[in-house]
C-alpha positions in Angstrom: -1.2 -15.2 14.2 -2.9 -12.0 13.7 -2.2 -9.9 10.9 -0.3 -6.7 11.9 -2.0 -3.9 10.4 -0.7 0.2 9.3 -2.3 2.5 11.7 -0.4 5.7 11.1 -1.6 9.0 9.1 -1.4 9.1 5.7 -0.6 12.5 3.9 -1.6 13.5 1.1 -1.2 13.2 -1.8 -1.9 9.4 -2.3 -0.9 7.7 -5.3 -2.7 5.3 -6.3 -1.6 2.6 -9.4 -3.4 -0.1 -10.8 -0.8 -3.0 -12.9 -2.4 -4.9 -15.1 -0.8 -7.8 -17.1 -1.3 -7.3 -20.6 0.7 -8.6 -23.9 0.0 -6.4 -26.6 0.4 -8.5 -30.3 1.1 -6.1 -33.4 -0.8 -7.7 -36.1 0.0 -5.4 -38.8 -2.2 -2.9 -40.8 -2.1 -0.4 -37.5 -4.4 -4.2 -35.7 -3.0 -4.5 -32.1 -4.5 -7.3 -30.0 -4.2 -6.8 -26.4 -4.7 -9.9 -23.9 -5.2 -9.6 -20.3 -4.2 -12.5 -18.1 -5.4 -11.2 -14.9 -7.7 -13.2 -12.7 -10.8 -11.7 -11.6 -11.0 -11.5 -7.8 -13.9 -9.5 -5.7 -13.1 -6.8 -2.5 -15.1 -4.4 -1.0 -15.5 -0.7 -3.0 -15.8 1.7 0.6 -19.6 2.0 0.1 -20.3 -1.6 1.5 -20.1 -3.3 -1.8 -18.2 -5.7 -3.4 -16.5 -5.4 -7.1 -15.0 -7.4 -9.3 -11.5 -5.8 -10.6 -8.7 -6.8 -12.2 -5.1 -5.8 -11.3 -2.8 -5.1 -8.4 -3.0 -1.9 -6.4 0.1 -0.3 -5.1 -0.4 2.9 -3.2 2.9 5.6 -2.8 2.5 8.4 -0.4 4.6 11.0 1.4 5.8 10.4 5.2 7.5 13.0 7.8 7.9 13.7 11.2 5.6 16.5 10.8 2.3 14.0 10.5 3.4 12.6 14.2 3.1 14.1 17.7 7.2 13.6 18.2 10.2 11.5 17.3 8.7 8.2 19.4 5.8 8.2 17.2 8.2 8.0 13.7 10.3 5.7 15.6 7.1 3.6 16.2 6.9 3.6 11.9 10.7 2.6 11.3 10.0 -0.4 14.1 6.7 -1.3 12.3 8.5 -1.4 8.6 11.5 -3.5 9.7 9.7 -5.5 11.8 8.3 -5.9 8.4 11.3 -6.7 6.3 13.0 -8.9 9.1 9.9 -10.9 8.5 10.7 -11.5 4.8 8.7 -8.9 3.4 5.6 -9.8 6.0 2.4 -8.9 4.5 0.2 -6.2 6.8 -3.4 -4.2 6.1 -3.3 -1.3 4.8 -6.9 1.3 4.4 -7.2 3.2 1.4 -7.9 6.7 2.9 -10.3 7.3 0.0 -12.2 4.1 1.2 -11.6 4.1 4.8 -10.6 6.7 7.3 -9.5 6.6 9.9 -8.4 3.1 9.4 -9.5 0.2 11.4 -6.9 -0.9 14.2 -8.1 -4.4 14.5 -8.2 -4.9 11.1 -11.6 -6.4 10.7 -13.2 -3.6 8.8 -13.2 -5.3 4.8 -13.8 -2.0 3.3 -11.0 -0.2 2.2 -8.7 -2.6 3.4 -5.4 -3.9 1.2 -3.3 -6.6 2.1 0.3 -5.0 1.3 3.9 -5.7 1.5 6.7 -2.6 1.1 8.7 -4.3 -1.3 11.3 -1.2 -1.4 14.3 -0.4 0.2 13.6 1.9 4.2 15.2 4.5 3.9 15.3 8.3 6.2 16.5 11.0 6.1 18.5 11.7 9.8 19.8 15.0 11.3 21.2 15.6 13.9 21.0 12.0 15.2 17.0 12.2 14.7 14.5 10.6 12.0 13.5 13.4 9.7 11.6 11.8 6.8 10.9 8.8 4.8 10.0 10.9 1.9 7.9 8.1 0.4 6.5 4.5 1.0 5.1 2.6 -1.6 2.8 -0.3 -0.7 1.9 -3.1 -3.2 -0.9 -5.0 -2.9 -0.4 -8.5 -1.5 -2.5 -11.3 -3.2 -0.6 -14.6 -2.2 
């Protein structure tokens, strides 16, 4: 089975959050340890190399009906995200726009490419019996 993968425009601006596991130990006399339990792991950087980093990505971003040429394309998103969440929180690539755009239908560019889940609730906004906005999505990075 083929990994679905987010095709649509991204707008701007692009959050971008790195979590880190840390627990912080007050040892007195203003000392604080802090220890990171984070595994190493290695992707691809967007200029063809690999890093090592630490810490899960998530990436938020604004979404309206404005980025798409009519209400069939937004449709296409709402399809896409609960097509998603049906799934139990299916994982699906995601392209950094910093890293990679436009992003890779196929999904077999590496660079700039997340595995993500949206974790939150789908919401829009509706008037007039149309899809306005999503206002935000935030993607976390999936490293199962």
């Amino acid at each position: 089975m083929s990994i679905p993968v987010w095709i649509w425009p991204v707008e701007y601006p692009v959050q971008i959050t790195i979590k880190l596991t840390a627990i912080q130990i007050d040892l007195g006399g203003g000392v604080i340890k802090t220890v990171q339990h984070e595994i190493p792991f290695t992707n691809y950087d967007g200029t063809g190399q690999s890093q090592s980093r630490k810490g899960t990505m998530s990436f938020t971003f604004p979404i309206t009906r404005k980025n798409f040429e009519g209400d069939e394309k937004f449709k296409e998103v709402m399809r896409f995200l609960l097509a998603r969440k049906f799934a139990g929180d299916e994982s699906f690539y995601f392209y950094n726009p910093a890293e990679k755009n436009p992003p890779d239908p196929t999904g077999d560019s590496l660079v700039g490419r997340y595995l993500v889940k949206h974790l939150e609730d789908i919401s829009a906004t509706m008037t007039k019996l149309r899809l306005y906005d999503f206002s935000n999505l935030t993607f976390t990075e999936d490293r199962s």
